[in-house]
Every structure is written in structure tokens, then in C-alpha cells.
C-alpha positions as CSV (number, residue, x, y, z in Angstrom):
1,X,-6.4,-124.9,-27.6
2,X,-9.5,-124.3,-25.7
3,X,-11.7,-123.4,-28.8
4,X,-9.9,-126.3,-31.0
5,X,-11.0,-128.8,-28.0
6,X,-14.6,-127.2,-28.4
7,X,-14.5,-127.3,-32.0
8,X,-13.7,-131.1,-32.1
9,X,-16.4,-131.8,-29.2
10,X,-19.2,-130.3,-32.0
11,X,-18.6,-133.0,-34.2
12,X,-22.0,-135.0,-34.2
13,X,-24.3,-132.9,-32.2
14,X,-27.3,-131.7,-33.7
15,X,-28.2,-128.6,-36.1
16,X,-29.8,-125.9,-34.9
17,X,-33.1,-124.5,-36.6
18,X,-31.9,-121.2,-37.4
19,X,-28.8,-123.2,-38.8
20,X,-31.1,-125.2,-41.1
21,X,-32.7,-122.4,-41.9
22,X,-30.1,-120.6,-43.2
23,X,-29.3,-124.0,-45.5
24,X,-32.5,-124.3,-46.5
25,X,-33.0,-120.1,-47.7
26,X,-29.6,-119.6,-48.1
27,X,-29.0,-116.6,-46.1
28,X,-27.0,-115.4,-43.4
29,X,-29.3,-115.8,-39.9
30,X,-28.5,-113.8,-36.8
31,X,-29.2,-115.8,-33.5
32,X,-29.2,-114.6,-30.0
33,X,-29.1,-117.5,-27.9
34,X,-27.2,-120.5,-29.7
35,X,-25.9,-122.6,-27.3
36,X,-22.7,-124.1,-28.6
37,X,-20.7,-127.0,-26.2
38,X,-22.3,-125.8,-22.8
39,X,-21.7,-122.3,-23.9
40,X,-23.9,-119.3,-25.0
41,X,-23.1,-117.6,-27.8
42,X,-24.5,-114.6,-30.3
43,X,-23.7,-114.5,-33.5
44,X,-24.4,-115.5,-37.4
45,X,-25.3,-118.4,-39.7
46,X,-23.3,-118.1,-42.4
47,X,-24.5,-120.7,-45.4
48,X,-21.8,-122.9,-47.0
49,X,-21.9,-122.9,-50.7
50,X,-19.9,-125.8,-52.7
51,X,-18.4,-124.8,-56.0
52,X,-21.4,-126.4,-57.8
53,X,-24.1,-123.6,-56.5
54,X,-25.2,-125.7,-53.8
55,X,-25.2,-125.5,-50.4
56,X,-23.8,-128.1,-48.5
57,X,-24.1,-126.4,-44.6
58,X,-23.7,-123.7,-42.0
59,X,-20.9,-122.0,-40.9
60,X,-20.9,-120.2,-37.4
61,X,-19.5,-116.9,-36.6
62,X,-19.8,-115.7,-33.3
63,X,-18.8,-114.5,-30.3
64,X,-19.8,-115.7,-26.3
65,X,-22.4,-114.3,-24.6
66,X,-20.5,-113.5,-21.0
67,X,-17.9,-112.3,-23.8
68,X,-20.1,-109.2,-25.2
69,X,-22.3,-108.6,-22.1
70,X,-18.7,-107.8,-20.7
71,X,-18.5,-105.3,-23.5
72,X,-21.4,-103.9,-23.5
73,X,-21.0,-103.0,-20.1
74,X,-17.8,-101.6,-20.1
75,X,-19.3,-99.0,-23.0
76,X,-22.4,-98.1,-21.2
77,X,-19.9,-97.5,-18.1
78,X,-17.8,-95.6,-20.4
79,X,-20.7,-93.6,-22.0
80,X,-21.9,-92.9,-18.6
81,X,-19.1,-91.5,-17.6
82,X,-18.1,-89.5,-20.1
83,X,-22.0,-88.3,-19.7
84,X,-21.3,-87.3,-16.6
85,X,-18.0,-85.2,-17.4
86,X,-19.9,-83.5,-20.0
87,X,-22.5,-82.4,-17.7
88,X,-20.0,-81.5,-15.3
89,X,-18.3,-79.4,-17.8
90,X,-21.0,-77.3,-19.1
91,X,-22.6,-76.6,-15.9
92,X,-19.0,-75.4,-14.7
93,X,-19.4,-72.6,-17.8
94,X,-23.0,-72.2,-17.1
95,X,-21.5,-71.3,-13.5
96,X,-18.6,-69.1,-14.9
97,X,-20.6,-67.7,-17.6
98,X,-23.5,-66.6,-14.6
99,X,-21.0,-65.2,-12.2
100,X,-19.4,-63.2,-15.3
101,X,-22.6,-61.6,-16.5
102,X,-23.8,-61.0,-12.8
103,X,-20.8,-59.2,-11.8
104,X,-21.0,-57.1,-15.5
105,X,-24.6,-56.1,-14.8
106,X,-23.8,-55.1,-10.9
107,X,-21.3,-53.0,-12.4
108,X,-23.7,-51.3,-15.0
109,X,-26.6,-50.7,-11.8
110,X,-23.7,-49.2,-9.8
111,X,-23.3,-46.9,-12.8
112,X,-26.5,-45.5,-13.0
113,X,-26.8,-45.7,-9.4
114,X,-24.0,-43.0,-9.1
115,X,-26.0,-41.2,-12.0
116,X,-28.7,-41.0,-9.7
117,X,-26.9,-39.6,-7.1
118,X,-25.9,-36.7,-9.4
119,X,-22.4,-38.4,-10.1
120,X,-22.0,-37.5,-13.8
121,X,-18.4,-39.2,-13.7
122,X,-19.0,-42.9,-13.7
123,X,-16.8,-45.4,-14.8
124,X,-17.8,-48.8,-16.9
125,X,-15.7,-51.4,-17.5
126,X,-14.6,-51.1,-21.3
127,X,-15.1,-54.8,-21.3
128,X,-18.3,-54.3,-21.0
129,X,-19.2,-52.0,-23.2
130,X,-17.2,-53.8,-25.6
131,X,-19.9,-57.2,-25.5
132,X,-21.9,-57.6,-28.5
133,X,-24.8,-58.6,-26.6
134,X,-27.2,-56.6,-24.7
135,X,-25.2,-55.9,-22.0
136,X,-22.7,-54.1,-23.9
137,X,-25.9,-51.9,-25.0
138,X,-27.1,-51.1,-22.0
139,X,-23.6,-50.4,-21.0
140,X,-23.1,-47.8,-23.8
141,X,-26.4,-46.4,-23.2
142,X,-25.6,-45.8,-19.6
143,X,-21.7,-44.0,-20.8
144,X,-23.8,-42.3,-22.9
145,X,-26.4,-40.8,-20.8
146,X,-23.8,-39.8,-18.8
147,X,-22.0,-38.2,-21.5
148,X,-24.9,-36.2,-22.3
149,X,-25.8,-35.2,-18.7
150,X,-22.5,-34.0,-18.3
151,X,-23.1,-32.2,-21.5
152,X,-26.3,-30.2,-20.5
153,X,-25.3,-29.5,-16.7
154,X,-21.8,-28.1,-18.5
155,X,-23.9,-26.0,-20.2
156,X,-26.2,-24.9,-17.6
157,X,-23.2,-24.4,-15.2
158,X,-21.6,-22.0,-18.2
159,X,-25.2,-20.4,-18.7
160,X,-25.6,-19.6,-15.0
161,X,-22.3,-18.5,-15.2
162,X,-23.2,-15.8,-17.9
163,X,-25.9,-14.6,-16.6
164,X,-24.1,-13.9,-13.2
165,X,-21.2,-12.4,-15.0
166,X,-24.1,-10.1,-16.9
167,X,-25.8,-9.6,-13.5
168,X,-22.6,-8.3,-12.2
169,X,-22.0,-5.9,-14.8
170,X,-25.5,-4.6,-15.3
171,X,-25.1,-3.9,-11.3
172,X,-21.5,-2.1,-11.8
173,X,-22.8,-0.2,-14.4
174,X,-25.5,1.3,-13.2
């Protein structure tokens, strides 16, 4: 009833420029700042067109002011918001993501710093050296030296071995 009450209390006021100019070019006109019975509104002038081609007024469609500013700040709230979760989110996985990698390289150094040491029987995480990134090559590098080291000093160790065994029997048999 409220809008039917403002409706009849628009009977006889006068028509606003952008209204009369969307009679007089016959196109819809946007307006920001109509002020309809007291009241602020945004919205369109639509023109009126008789069945004879002519046109004969104005029509208003529109919506308050306090209405939409309402709106619009319940979406840039919203949009803020939601902003803000986002952000939350992927610096969460950032943080997840860091602590992963950081405790996947510690256990790569701790590798090679048992190699080092002359430990040739590390151990690397397989999920490691399962990564398709370059962790995962560094990590099968590292298994790899290792592999090989093992290799050689096994063979050294067999080698010395051999020649003390030929030692031996040179020694006997003289």
C-alpha cells in the first residue's frame, strides 16, 4: 500500500529532464539521482509508445537509493570476506606446502651428511624420491651416489681382500 499511496501522490508533479528526454529521443535514459515523492531513487526512463508510433510519456523503473546502497554493501562485505578466506586458505597450503618441502630437503642433507661421514647405508624417504620435481632428483641422485659408493668400497674391500689372501700364500709358499 505504501508504493500505491506514492504512486497516487505523483499525480501532477512535474517531469523530470532526463524523463523528457527520453520522450523527446525516444530512448531508455538511466538516472542516478531521481528524486521521486521525497525519496531517492536509481533507475530507468522507459519511453511510452501508443499503438500509433508515437510516444505519449515516460515510464519509471527503478529501485530506492537506501534500497541498493544496502546491497551494494552487503556484496562488497560478502566479497570481502570471502577475500579474506581465500587468502587464508592459500597461505595455510603455502604453510603446509613449506613445512613439507623443508622437512623433505632436511631429510635429503641428513643423507648425504651420513655419506660424509663414511655411512654408505643411508636411508631416503621413498616419498621423496618418488616427487617429480627436483627434490625427487636430488633425492635419487643422493640413493644413487650411495649405491655406487657402496659399489666401489665393496670392491676395494674384495680387492684388498685378494691381495692379502695372495700375500698370505706367496708367504706360505715360500
Amino acid at each position: 500500500t505504501g508504493k500505491s499511496t506514492l504512486l497516487n501522490s505523483l499525480a501532477g508533479e512535474k517531469v523530470a529532464s532526463k524523463a523528457k528526454e527520453c520522450m523527446n529521443s525516444n530512448k531508455i535514459v538511466y538516472v542516478a539521482d531521481v528524486t521521486i515523492g521525497g525519496e531517492i531513487y536509481f533507475g530507468y526512463y522507459i519511453p511510452y509508445v501508443n499503438s500509433d508510433g508515437k510516444v505519449a510519456g515516460a515510464i519509471f523503473a527503478g529501485r530506492e537509493s537506501s534500497e541498493l546502497n544496502s546491497t551494494i554493501r552487503g556484496n562488497i562485505l560478502r566479497m570481502v570476506l570471502i577475500s579474506a578466506i581465500c587468502i587464508i586458505a592459500v597461505i595455510a597450503i603455502g604453510i603446509i606446502s613449506i613445512k613439507k618441502t623443508s622437512r623433505y630437503m632436511h631429510n635429503i642433507v641428513e643423507a648425504l651428511e651420513e655419506l660424509s661421514n663414511g655411512d654408505l647405508s643411508i636411508t631416503i624417504d621413498e616419498a621423496i624420491m618418488n616427487r617429480p620435481d627436483e627434490l625427487g632428483v636430488i633425492a635419487q641422485s643422493t640413493k644413487r651416489l650411495d649405491d655406487e659408493l657402496h659399489q666401489v668400497v665393496s670392491e676395494l674391500l674384495h680387492m684388498a681382500h685378494e691381495v692379502r689372501h695372495r700375500s698370505e700364500e706367496r708367504r706360505v709358499g715360500k
